[in-house]
C-alpha positions as CSV (number, residue, x, y, z in Angstrom):
1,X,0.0,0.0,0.0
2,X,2.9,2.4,0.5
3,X,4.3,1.9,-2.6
4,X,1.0,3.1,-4.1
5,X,0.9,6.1,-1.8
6,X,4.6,7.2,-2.9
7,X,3.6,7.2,-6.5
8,X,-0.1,8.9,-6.3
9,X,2.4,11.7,-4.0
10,X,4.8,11.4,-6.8
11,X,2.3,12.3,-9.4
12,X,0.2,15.2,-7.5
13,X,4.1,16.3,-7.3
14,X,5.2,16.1,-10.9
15,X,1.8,17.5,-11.7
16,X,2.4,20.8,-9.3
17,X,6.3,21.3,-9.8
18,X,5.1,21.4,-13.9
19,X,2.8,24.1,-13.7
20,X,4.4,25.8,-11.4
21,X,7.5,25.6,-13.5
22,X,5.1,26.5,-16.7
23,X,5.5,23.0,-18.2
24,X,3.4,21.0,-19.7
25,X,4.2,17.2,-19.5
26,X,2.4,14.6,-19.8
27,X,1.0,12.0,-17.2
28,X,4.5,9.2,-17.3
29,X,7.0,12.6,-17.0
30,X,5.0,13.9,-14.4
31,X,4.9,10.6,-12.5
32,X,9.1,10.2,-13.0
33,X,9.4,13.8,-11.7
34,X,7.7,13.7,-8.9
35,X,9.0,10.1,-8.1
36,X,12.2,11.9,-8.2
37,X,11.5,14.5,-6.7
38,X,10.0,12.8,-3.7
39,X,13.8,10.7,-3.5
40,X,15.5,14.4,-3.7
41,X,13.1,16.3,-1.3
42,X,13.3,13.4,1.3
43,X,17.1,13.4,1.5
44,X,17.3,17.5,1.6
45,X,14.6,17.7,4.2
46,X,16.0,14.8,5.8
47,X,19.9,16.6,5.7
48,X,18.2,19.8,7.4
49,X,16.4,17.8,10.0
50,X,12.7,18.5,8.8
51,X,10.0,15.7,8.8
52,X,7.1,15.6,6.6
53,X,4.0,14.6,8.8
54,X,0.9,13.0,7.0
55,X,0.4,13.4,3.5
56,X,0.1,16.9,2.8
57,X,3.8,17.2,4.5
58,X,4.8,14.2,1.7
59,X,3.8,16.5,-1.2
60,X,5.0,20.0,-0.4
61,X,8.3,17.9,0.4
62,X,8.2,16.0,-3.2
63,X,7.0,19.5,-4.9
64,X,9.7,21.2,-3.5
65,X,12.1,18.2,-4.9
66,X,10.5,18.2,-8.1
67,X,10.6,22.1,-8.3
68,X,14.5,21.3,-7.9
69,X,14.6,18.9,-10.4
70,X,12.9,20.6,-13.2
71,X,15.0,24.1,-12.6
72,X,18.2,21.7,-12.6
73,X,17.4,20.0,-16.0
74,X,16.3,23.3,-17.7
75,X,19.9,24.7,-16.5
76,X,21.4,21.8,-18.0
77,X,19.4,21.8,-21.3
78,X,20.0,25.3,-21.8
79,X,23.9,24.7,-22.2
């Protein structure tokens, strides 16, 4: 059952971090973003000592990593 928690977070994630980015991605790259996201936002929060309680606390953490991730890959695109 967790598993399927982490990727409906994931996906609210990816879907957030895109329009807040002003993407437009489809369903899969949202999923991989916030997955990854989540993985990134979990070991910053975890490095600075914050805990995400309940679910709510799950996706601003995975936003926040997916935010990261996107601004990252555009850097890196834009070479």
């Amino acid at each position: 059952m967790e598993i399927i928690i982490f990727l409906v977070v994931g996906l609210i994630a990816g879907f957030i971090a895109a329009r807040v980015m002003g993407k437009n991605q489809d369903l899969l790259t949202n999923l991989i973003v916030g997955v990854v996201g989540a993985v990134v936002g979990g070991v910053i929060a975890g490095l600075l000592g914050i805990v995400a309680i309940g679910i709510l606390g799950r996706i601003v953490v995975a936003t926040l990593g997916a935010i990261l991730c996107l601004f990252v890959w555009q850097k890196y695109k834009s070479r």
